[in-house]
C-alpha positions in Angstrom: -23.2 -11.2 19.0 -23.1 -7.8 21.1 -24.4 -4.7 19.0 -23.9 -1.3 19.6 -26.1 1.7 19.0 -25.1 4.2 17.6 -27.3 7.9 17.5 -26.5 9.4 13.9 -28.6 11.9 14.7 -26.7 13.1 17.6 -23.8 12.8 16.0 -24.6 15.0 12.8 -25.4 17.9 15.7 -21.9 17.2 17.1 -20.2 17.7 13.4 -22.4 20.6 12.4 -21.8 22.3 16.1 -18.2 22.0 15.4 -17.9 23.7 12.2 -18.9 20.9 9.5 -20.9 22.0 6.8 -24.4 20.2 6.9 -24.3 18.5 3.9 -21.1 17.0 4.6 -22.2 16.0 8.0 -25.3 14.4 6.7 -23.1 12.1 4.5 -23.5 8.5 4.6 -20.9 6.9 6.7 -18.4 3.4 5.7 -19.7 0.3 7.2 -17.1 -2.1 7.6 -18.5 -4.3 5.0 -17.5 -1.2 2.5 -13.8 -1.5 4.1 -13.9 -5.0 2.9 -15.2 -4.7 -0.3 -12.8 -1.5 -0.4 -9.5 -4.0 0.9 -10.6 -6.8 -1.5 -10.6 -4.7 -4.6 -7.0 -3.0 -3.7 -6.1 -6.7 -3.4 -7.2 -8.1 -6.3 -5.6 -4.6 -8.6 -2.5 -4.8 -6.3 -2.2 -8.6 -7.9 -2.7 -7.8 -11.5 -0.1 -5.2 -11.2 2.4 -7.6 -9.4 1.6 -10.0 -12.2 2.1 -7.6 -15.0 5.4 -6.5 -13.2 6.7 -9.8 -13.1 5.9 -10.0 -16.8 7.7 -7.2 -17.5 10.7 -8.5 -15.2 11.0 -11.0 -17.6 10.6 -9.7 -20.8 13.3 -7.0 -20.0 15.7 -10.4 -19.0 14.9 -11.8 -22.0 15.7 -8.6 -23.9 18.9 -7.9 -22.0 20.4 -11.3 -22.8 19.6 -11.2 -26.5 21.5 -8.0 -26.7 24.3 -9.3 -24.4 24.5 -12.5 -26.8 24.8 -9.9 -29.7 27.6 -7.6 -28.2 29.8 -11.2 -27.1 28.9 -12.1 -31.1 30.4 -9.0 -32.3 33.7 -9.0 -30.2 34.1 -12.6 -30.3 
């Protein structure tokens, strides 16, 4: 597996030579094992909301044909 350096060091110079304050340039930085963990936990609460949407779907077709039956009952 290749690996490549990286000088942090330089690299808060570069930020706080360009304007950055130097507390924000000294901030940690995302590995891409955070954007994992980050994508996996928008996954899983993008699920559970699909899920609970699909609950309601169906609880609001349930409810619209009750009341359907009821207005056909009354006219008919």
């Amino acid at each position: 597996m290749t690996t490549i350096t990286f000088d942090t060091h330089k690299f808060i110079r570069t930020l706080k030579d360009a304007g950055v304050s130097e507390v924000q340039a000294e901030s940690d930085l995302a590995t891409k094992r955070d954007i994992v963990d980050l994508r996996r936990d928008i996954d899983v609460r993008f699920e559970r909301v699909d899920g609970e949407l699909k609950l309601n779907l169906w609880m609001l077709g349930v409810l619209l044909a009750g009341v359907i039956s009821l207005v056909l009952k009354a006219f008919f």
